[in-house]
N, C-alpha and C positions, 0 to 999 in steps of 0.2 A: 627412356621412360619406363621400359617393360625391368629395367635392370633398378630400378628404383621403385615399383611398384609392388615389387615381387619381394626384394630387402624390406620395405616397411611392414608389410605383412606380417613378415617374419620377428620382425623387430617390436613388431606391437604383442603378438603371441607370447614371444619372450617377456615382454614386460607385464602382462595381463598375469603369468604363472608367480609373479613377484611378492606374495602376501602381504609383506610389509611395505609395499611401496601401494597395493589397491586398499590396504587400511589409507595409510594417508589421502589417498584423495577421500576416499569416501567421508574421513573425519571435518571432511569441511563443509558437506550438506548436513552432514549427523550434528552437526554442532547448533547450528543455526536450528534445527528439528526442535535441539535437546536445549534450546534457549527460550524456544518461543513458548515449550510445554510447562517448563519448571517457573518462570516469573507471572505470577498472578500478580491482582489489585494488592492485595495483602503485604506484598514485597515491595511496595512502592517504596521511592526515597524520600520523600515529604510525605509525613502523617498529619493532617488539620482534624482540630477539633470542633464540632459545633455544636453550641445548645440553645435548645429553645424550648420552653416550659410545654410539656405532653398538650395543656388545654388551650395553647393560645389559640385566639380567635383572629390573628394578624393575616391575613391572606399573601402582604407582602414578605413578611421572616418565613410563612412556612413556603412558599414558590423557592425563596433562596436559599431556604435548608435543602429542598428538593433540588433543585439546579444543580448545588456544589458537591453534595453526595451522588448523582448522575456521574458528574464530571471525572469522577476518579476514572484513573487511568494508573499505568506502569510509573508514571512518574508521581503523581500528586495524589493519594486519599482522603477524601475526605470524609470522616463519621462521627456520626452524633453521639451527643453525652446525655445521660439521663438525669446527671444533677450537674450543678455549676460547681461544686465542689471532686465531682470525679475528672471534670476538664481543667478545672487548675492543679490534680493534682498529678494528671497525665502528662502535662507541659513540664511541672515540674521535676518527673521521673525523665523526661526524656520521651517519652513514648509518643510524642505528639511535637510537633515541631513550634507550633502555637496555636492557639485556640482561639473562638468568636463566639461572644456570648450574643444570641439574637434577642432585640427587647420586643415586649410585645404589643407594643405603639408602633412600629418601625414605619407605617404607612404616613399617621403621623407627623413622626421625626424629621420623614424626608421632605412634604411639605412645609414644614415651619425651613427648612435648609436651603429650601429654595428661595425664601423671603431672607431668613439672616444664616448664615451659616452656623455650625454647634454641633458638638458630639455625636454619633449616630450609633454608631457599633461599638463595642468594649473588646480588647483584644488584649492577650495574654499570652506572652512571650519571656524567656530566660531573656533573651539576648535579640537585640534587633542585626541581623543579618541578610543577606541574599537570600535565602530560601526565601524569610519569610513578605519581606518586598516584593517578589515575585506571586505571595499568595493573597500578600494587598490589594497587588492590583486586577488579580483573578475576582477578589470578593466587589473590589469596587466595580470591576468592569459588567457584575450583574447589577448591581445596582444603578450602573448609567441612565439603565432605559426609564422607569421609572422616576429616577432624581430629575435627567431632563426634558420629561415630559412636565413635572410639575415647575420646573422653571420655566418655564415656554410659556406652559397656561399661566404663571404667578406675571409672567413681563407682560399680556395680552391683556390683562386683565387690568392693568393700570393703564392703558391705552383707553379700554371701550368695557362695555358692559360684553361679555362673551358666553353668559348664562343659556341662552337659546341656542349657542354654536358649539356647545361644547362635545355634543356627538361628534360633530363632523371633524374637530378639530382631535381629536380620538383617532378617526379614523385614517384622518389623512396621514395626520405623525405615525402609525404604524405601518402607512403605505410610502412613505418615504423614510423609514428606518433602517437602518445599516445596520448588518450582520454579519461584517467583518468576523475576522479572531483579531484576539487582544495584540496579539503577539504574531510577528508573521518573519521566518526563520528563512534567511539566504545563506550559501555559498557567498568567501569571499569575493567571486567573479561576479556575483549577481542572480545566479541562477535558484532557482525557487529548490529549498530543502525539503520534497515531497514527505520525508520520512518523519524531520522533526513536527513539520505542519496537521501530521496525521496526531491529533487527541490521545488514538490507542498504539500510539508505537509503541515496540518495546525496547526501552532505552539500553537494556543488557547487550542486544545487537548491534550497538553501534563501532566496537572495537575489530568487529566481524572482515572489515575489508580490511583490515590491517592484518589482524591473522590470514585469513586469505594468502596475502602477498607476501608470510613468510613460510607457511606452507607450500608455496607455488617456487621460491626458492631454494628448499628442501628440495623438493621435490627432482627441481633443474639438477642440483649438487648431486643429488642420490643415481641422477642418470650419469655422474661422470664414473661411478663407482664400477659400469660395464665396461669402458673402455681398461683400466685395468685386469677387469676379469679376460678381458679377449687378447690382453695383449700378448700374449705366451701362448695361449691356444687357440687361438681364429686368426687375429691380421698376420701372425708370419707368412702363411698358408695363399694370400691374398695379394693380387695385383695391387697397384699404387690406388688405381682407380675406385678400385672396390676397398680398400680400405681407408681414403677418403671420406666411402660412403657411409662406411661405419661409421666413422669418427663422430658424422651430422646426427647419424639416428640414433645415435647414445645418447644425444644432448637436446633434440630437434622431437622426437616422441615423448621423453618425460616431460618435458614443459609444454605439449602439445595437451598432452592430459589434463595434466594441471593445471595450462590457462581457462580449457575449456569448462573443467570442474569450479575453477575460480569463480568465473563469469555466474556459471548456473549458482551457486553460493550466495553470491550478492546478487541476484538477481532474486532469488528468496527471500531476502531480508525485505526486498521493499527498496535498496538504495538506486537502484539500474533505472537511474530518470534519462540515461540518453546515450544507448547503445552505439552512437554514432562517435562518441567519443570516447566511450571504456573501453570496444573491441579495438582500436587502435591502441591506447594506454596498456592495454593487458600483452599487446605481444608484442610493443616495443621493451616492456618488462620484460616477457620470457625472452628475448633474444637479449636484452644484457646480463640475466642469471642467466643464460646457456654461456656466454663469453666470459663471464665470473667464473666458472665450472670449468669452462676450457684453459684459461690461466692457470687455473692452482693446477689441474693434469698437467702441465706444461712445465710446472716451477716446482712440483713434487714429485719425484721420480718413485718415492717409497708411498704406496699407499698408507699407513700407518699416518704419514702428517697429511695425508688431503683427509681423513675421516677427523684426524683431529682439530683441523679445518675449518669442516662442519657446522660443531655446537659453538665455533668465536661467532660465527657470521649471524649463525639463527639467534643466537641469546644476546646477540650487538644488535639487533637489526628492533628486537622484541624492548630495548630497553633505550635504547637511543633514537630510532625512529617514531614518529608522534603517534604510536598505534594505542597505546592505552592514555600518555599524557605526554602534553609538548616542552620536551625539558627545554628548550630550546628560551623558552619566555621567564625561566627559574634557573637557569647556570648561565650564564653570559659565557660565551666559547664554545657553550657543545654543539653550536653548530656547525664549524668544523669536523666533528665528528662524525655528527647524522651525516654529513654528506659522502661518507665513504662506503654508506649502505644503499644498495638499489633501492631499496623499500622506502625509504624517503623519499624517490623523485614520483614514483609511481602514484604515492599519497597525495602529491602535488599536483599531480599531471592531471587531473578530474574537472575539478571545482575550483582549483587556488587562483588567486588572481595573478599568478606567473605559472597557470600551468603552462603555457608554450614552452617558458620557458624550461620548466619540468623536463617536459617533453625532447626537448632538444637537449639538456641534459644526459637523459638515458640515449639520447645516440651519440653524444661524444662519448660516457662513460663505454660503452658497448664498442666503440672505437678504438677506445684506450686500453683496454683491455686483451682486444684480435690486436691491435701495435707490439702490446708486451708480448703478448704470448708467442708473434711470427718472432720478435726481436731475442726469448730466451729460447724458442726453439732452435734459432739459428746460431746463438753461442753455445749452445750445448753439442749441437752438431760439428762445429770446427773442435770445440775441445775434445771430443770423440777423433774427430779425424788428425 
């Protein structure tokens, strides 16, 4: 123990004097910093338009001009137009994903809707799509409360005279009124999406634990870069035993950092809903990048192809693994492919509804891997002898 506490020390020292390897971690909390500073309401990915005449007297259009312009967030903005003419012509530039003209009866409207249904809102759109579906049902879902309040009282009222009750009946329907969200975002396991359910997330952070997990493999890779630097001027010098030891803390300290920096990264972001399952996922990861790392040392005797190595794995891992989008559901096959990269089971192994099996994955892959490596270390060795 005293022979292994005394190496790690040493071994972290070493690693700690490494510039380019303590840019890399730190580049994964600076990211996350430098994401959450640069995306204001302004950058949102849906722009809504709304108008409603400066002098209306409607109490209901202006609560729901005020509601929807509240509600902006990183994803959805929404802001008012000063004529109906600059919102149809904002929709039509692009500049606005669709628009909503509010009338100035709207209180009105809704009452006659409870009795027969008809027109309520005017809406202007290039193109009927998902964005704007998704901003239907935001604009309807404020108008809910209202619409069925006066359905409730329009159906009570054909029952009995309810003119003398209609305080109470006020009162009660807002003491029995749900305030739900419209929309309420799982994992495919089930598990509650803390980050999408937050209003003010910021949607630019979500690609954040994928990068993570190819910097944390980086990371693994760049530690195998010390065992060739030692291997001419430290391990000859060195018992079996003690260069065994090496061998681990080349590979066993950079991913040690790096899981740990991971972790702290997303756990910034907002996505760290349950520590009891990511600190296991994070270092079943770093021990199959540490066995991915020990392979290619094992199978490239020239340094020259483990660095070239390197950029196949990181820019395979960045384009085929589901970190920015799932090709997986858009090329029929490449799932075959993703699965040659750690970073794929890692992504799985959280939330997905096979992450067990994820899970179990990265320790046969990490098995598969220490197989090859004992198997090409020992034909190299009889070809030697």
């Amino acid at each position: 123990m005293k022979l292994f506490s005394t190496y790690f020390i040493l071994w972290c020292k070493r690693l700690l004097k490494r510039p380019l390897f303590l840019f890399t971690l730190l580049l994964m909390p600076l990211s996350v910093i430098f994401l959450q500073n640069c995306h204001t309401k302004q950058d949102a990915v849906i722009h809504v338009a709304i108008f409603l005449p400066e002098q209306s007297s409607d109490h209901i259009s202006v609560e729901l001009a005020q509601n929807m312009i509240s509600l902006s967030n990183s994803a959805i903005r929404f802001y008012r137009c000063r004529t109906e003419v600059s919102l149809r012509s904002d929709v039509a530039k692009g500049k606005a994903a669709c628009g909503y003209i509010l009338p100035n009866n709207l209180d009105t409207l809704l009452k006659n809707f409870a009795e027969k249904p008809s027109p309520i809102l005017t809406a202007i759109r290039q193109e009927e799509d998902m964005r704007t579906r998704i901003v239907d049902e935001i604009i309807l879902s404020k108008l809910y409360e209202p619409l069925s309040y006066y359905r409730l009282t329009n159906f009570l009222s054909k029952k009995q005279d309810i003119s003398s009750k209609e305080k109470w009946i006020q009162d009660t329907y807002q003491k029995n009124n749900s305030s739900e969200l419209l929309f309420r975002f799982e994992y495919a396991n089930g598990d509650e999406n803390f980050f999408l359910n937050n209003s003010h997330a910021n949607f630019m952070l979500m690609p954040i634990r994928g990068m993570v997990s190819v910097l944390v493999l980086l990371c693994c890779l760049a530690g195998g870069l010390f065992r060739y630097s030692d291997r001419y001027r430290i391990l000859p010098h060195m018992d079996s035993r003690r260069r065994r030891l090496c061998y681990l803390l080349s590979l066993f300290i950079p991913g040690l950092f790096a899981g740990t920096a991971g972790l702290i990264t997303i756990k910034m972001t907002g996505t760290l809903a349950a520590p009891a399952a990511e600190i296991p996922a994070m270092l079943l990861f770093v021990f199959c990048c540490m066995s991915l790392a020990n392979l290619l040392y094992v199978l490239f005797t020239h340094l020259e192809f483990y660095l070239a190595a390197i950029p196949v794995l990181v820019i395979g891992s960045l384009l085929f693994s589901p970190i920015f989008i799932n090709l997986e559901e858009l090329v029929p096959g490449i799932e075959l492919l993703s699965r040659l990269f750690p970073t794929t089971y890692y992504l799985t192994a959280i939330h997905s509804s096979s992450s067990i099996a994820s899970s179990f994955s990265l320790i046969a892959l990490s098995s598969a891997f220490l197989i090859c490596s004992a198997t090409s270390a020992s034909l190299y060795s009889r070809i030697k002898g």
